[in-house]
C-alpha positions in Angstrom: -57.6 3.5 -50.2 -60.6 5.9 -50.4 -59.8 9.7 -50.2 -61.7 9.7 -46.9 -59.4 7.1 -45.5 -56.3 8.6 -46.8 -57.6 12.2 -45.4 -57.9 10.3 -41.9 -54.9 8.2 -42.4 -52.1 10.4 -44.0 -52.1 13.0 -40.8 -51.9 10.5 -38.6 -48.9 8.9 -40.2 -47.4 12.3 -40.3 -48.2 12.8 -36.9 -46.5 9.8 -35.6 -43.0 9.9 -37.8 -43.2 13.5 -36.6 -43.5 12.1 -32.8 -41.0 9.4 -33.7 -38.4 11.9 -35.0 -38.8 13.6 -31.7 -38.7 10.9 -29.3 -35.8 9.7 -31.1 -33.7 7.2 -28.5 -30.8 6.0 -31.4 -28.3 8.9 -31.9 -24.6 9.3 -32.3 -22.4 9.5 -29.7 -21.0 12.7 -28.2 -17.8 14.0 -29.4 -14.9 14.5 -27.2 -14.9 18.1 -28.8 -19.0 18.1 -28.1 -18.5 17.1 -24.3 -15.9 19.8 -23.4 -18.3 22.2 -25.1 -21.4 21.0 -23.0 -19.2 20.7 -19.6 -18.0 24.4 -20.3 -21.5 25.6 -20.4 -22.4 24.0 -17.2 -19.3 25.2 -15.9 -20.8 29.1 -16.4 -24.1 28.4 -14.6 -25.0 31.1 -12.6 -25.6 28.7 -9.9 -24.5 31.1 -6.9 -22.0 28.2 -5.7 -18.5 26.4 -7.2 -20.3 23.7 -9.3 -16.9 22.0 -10.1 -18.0 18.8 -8.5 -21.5 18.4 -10.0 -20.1 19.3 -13.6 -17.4 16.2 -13.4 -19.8 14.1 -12.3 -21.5 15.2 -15.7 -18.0 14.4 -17.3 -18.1 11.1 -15.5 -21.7 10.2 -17.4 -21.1 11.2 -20.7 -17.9 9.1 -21.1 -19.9 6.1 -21.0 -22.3 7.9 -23.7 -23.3 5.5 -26.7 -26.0 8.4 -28.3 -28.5 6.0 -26.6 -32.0 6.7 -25.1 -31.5 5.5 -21.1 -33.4 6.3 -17.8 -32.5 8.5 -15.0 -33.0 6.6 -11.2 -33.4 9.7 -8.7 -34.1 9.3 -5.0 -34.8 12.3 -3.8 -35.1 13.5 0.6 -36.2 17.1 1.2 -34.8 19.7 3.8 -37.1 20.0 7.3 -37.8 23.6 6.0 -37.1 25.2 2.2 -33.7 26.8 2.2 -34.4 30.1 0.1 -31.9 33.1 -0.3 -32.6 35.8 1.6 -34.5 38.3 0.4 -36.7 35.7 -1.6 -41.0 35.4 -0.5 -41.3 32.5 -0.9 -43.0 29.7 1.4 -40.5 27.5 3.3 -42.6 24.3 2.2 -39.8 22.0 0.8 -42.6 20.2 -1.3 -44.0 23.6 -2.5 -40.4 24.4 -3.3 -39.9 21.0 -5.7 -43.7 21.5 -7.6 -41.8 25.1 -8.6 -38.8 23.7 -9.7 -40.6 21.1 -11.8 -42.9 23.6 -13.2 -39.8 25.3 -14.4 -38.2 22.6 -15.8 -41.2 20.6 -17.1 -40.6 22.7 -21.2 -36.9 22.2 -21.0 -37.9 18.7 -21.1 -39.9 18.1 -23.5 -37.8 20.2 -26.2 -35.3 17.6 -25.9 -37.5 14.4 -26.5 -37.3 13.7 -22.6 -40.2 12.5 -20.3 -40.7 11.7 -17.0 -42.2 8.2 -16.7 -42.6 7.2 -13.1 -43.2 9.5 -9.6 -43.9 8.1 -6.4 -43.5 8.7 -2.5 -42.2 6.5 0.0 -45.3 4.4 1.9 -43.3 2.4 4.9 -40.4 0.6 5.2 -39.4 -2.9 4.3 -35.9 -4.2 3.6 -34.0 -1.2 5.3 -29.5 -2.0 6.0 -28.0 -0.3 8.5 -26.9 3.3 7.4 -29.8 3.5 4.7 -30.7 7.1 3.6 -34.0 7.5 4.7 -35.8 8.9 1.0 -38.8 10.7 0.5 -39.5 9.8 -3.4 -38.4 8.6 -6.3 -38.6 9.6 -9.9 -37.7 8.2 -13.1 -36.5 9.8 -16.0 -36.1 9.1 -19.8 -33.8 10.8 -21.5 -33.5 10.7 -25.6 -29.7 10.3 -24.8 -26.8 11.7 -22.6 -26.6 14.6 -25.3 -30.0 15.7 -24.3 -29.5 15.1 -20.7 -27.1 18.0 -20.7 -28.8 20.0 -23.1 -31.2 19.6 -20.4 -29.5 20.1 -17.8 -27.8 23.3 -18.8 -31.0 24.8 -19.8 -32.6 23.6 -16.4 -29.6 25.0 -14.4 -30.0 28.3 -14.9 -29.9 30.4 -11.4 -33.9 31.4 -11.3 -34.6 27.9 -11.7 -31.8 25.9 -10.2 -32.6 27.8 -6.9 -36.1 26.1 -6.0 -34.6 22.4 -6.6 -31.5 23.9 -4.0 -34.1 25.4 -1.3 -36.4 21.9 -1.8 -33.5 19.1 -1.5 -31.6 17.8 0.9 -29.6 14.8 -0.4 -30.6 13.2 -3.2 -29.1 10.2 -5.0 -29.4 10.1 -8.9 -27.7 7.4 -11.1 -28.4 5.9 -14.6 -30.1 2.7 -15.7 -30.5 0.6 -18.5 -34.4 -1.1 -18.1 -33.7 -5.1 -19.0 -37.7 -5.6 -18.6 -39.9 -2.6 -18.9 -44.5 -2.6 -20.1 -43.5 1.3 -20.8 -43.2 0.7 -24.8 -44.1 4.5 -25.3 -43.7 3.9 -28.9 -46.5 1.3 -29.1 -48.3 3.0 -26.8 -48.6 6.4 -29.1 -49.2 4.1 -32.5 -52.2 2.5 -31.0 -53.6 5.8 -29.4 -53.3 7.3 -33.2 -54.8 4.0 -34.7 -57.9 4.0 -31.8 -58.5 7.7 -32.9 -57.9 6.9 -36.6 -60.8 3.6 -36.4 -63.3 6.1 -34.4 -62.9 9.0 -37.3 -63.6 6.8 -39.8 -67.0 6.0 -38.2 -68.0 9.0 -36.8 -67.4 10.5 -40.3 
């Protein structure tokens, strides 16, 4: 390989293991000491409220950690009106409420190799049963692995932040999933992009 090639080539290899490393996806699996560490954190969120119930939820979650990369399901409905504390000036748009709380959130994110791969409202009504919440979106999450979800999720509930997600949402229903059949293949997708801009570099120089 030339020396032009290889000065093309090499920092786009490095460049990809370094975006591989990060994305990660294949980790250990959480320590019993590891959990009670991460639960205890959550535990001292200033949250403003008793968070006993969301933090065994978390407890429930991480039991059935295998240090895995997995997706997040969240259907989400928002309140008629934003629910902010008093004394707060903000607008009582519930959507205007959720855009805040995802700008907040968006870095906390990305540190842990986690990315949000789908968003999209409701349109109409199909299939509906009887006693179906009635949702206004629904968002998918990948997380690197249950580790980083609370990583996450300790970072991300932190009072400044934590309150425009409570003035936005009214009920929301968030589980994980496992995809059997997914055309998301981030991985591949990121190797080609680097190899499209590797091809073009080597002609335009």
């Amino acid at each position: 390989m030339s020396q032009h090639l290889l000065a093309i080539a090499l920092p786009l290899v490095l460049l990809y293991v370094a975006f591989w490393l990060w994305y990660g996806g294949n980790g250990q699996r959480m320590s019993p000491e590891e959990i009670e560490e991460a639960l205890n954190q959550l535990r001292s969120s200033d949250l403003g409220h008793d968070n006993a119930a969301e933090v065994e939820e978390v407890r429930q979650l991480l039991a059935s950690d295998d240090g895995k990369e997995f997706v997040m399901q969240n259907l989400v409905r928002y309140r008629a009106k934003a629910l902010y504390p008093e004394g707060t000036n903000y607008s009582d748009d519930p959507r205007e409420a959720d855009k805040r709380y995802g700008k907040s959130i968006i870095g906390d994110l990305l540190r842990y190799g986690n990315v949000v791969i789908f968003i999209a409202r409701k349109s109409g009504d199909f299939v509906r049963p009887e006693g179906a919440d009635a949702w206004h979106y629904v968002a998918m999450v990948r997380y690197r692995s249950r580790r980083d979800f609370v990583r996450f999720a300790i970072r991300a509930n932190q009072a400044d932040k934590f309150m425009h997600k409570w003035a936005a949402i009214e009920k929301t229903h968030v589980f994980p999933v496992k995809p059997l059949i997914s055309l998301f293949a981030v991985r591949t997708l990121v190797a080609l992009s680097l190899f499209t801009i590797g091809v073009i570099l080597t002609r335009l120089l």
